[in-house]
C-alpha positions, 0 to 999 in steps of 0.5 A: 183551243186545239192547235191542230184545229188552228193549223188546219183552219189557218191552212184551210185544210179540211179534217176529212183529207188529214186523215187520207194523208195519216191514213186514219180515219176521220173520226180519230183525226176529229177526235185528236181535234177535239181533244177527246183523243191525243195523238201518239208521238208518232202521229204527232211528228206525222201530222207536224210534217204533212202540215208542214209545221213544227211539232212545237207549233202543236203543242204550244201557243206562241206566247208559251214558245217565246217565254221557253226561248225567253227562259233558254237565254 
């Protein structure tokens, strides 16, 4: 499953103002949700912080990000 549509459920944020705070419309934002279309680095770091999440928490499930701190160890 997409991680921006998890953080956006979680969050109980709707797509529609997503793309009001990007200033991108809602059919790119839902097609960045639907994996149809990936973001830019730059709209990634965006969108990270208008959910006030980590760019990680976007790219990674929390079992990938365990096992990278796991492995820096």
């Amino acid at each position: 499953m997409n991680k921006i549509k998890i953080v956006l459920d979680k969050k109980g944020i709707k797509q529609k103002w997503l793309a009001e705070q990007l200033g991108k419309s809602f059919n790119m934002v839902n097609s960045y949700v639907q994996n149809r279309t990936q973001p830019s680095i730059e709209t990634l770091y965006k969108i990270a912080s208008i959910l006030d999440v980590e760019v990680d928490e976007l790219l990674y499930s929390k079992d990938d990000i365990e096992q990278i701190n796991i492995n820096k160890q």
